[in-house]
N, C-alpha and C positions, 0 to 999 in steps of 0.2 A: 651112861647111854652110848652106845655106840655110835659112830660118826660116818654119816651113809652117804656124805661127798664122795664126790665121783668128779675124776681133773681127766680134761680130754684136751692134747695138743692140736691148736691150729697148726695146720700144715703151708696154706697158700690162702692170702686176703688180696681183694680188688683194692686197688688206691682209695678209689673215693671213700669205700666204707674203711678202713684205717684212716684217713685224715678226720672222718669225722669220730670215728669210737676211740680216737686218741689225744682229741684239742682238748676234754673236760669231759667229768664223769656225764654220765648218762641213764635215762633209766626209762625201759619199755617193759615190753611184756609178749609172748609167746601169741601170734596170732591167728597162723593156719600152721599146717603141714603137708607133707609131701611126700612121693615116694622118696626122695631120695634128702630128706631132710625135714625141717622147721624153717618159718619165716618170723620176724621177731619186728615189733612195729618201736620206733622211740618218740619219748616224746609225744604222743596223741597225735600221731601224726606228720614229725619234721624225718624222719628216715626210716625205711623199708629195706629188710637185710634178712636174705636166706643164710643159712646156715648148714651147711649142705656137704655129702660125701665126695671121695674123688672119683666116682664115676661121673656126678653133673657137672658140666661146663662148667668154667669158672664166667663171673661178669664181674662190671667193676666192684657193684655194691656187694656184692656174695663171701663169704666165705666158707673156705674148705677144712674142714678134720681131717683128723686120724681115726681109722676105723669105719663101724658101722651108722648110717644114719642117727640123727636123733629123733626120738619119736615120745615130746612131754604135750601133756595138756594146753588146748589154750587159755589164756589167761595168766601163764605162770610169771610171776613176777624176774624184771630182768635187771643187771644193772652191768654198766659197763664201768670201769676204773683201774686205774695203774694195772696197764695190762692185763685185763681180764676181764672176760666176761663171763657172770653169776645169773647161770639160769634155775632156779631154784635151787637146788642141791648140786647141781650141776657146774663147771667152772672150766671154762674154756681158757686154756693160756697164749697169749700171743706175743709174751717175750721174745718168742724164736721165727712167730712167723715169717713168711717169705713174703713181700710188697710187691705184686704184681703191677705196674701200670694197664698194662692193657691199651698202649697208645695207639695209635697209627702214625708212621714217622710220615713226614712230607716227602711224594714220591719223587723221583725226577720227572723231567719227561721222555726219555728213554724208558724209563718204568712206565711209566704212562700209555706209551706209545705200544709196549710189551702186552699191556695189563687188553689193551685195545685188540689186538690180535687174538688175544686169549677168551674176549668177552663171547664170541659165540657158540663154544661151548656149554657157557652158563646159559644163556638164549633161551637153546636147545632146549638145554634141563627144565628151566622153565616153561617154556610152551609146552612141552611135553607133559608137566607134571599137572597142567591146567587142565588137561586132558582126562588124567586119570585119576586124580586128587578128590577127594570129594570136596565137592563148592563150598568158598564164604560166602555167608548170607550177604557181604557186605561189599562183595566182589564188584557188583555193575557200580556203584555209589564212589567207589574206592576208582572204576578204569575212567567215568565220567569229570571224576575231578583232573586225575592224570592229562586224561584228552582235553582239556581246558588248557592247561597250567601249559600242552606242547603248543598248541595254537596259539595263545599270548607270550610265550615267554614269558610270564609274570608270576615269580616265586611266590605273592603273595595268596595265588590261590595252592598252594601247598599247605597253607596253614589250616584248610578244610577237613584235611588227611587227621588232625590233634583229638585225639576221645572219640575219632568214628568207628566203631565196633563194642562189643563186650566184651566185659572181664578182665583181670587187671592189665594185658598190654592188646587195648583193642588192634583191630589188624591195621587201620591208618598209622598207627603211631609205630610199627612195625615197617610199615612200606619206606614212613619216612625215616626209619635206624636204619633202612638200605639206602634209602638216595643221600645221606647223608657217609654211609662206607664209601659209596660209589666216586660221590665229588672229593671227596677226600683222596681217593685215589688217581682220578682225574683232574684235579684240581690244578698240576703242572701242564699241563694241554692248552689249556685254553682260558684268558681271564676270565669267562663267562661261570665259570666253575665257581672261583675266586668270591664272584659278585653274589651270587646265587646263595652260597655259604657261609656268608658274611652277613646276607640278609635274613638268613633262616638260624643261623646263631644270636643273632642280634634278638629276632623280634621273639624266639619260642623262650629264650632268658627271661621274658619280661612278664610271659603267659602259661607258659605249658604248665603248670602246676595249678591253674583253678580250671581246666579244660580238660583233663585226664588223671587216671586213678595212678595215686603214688610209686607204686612201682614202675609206672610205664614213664610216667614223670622224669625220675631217676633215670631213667634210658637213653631220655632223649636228653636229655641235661649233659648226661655225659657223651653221648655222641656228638653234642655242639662241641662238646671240649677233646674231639678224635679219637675217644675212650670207647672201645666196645667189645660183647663177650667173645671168649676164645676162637670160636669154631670162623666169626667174623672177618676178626684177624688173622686167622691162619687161612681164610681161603684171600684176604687179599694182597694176603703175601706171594701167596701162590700163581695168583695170578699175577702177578711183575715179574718171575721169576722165570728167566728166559729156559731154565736146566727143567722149571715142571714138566711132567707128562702128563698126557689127556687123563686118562686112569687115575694119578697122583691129585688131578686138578676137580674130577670127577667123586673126588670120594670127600675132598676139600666141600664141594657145594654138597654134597650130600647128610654131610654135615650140620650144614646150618640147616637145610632143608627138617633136619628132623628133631628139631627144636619147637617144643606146643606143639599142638595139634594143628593150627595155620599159621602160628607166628616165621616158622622158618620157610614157609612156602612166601609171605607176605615180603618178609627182609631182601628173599632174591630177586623178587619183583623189582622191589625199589631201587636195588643195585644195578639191576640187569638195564634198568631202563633210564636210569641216571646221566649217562651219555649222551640223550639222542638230544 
């Protein structure tokens, strides 16, 4: 009988998903697809991990091939073990892969202070994109929590933002992967940053996984711990960066922006407004 394995090199993995498809064997199953990949569930439920070409962004959970997408049925049986992963016939190798963290370093406050002078740029973008964007249904729901949380100062109504939308990263839990980029890069500024992030770290560890679907879970989990996907980090880098240009900085937010169909319009919101 001939032997109709097929071995396809990872190229680039997020941390989180390597720490976890390499502490002990594993085993999922093929659950949706994509244009630009497969999503692979483990476990019934304990990890969510696309499986994706190098045109999609990388995030922490994701990993990247070589080659063309993969496109197997769902339900295919998975297993993860001594570097490898065995998608039916299929057998991904991660002996070589590259470990992406995906962190966010702690800025100064001269970066801070940079990142501050840069923010109305992104503003712009945003207000502007409100404009011409077609509406989330979930828009007024999502600006009504906001306007609460600036009138109190009190982080705790942030935690309203957790499962407010559909599908697997409703747009609250979106706003909040931005207010979380945001303080992170503001977070030298002012202790108020500090507090605010420390509370919203603390308290979504304890909840976010029975209040939002697993992959969005996963997002926010890791942005408590300054982990977030590429397009994220590269525009917050950009913004510290006293050498960016408007253009440079512009193509940076355009980026996230076109990410989902509202998740990257939602992330700048969160970021844009993270400061005030």
């Amino acid at each position: 009988m001939t032997d109709r394995s097929r071995f396809i090199e990872a190229t680039r993995i997020g941390e989180h998903a390597y720490r976890y498809l390499t502490t002990r064997p594993r085993s999922g199953r093929v659950v949706s697809s994509f244009s630009g990949g497969i999503n692979l569930l483990f476990e019934n439920g304990k990890a969510f991990i696309p499986v994706q070409a190098a045109s999609v962004p990388l995030h922490p959970w994701a990993i990247e091939i070589l080659g063309e997408p993969l496109h197997l049925p769902e339900g295919t049986p998975t297993r993860s073990e001594k570097g490898e992963i065995s998608i039916g016939n299929v057998h991904i190798v991660l002996s070589t892969v590259q470990v992406e963290d995906l962190s966010l370093p702690r800025f100064s406050a001269h970066e801070a202070a940079i990142a501050l002078r840069n923010l109305p740029i992104l503003t712009s973008f945003v207000e502007e994109a409100r404009k011409t964007h077609s509406p989330d249904p979930f828009q007024p729901e999502i600006d009504a929590i906001l306007g609460r949380w600036h009138k109190s100062n009190d982080p705790t109504v942030l935690h309203n933002l957790i499962g407010l939308g559909a599908g697997a990263t409703p747009s609250g839990d979106d706003v909040l992967v931005g207010i979380l980029a945001g303080m992170s890069v503001f977070e030298g500024v002012d202790q108020k940053f500090e507090e605010v992030l420390s509370h919203l770290r603390t308290r979504m560890r304890d909840s976010v996984r029975e209040r939002t679907p697993l992959p969005s879970a996963q997002m926010l989990l890791a942005a408590c711990e300054g982990s977030f996907g590429e397009p994220i980090i590269e525009l917050a880098t950009a913004l510290i960066s006293p050498t960016t240009s408007e253009d440079s900085l512009l193509e940076r937010v355009r980026s996230v922006f076109r990410l989902g169909h509202h998740s990257g319009h939602c992330i700048l919101l969160g970021l844009h407004i993270s400061d005030t």
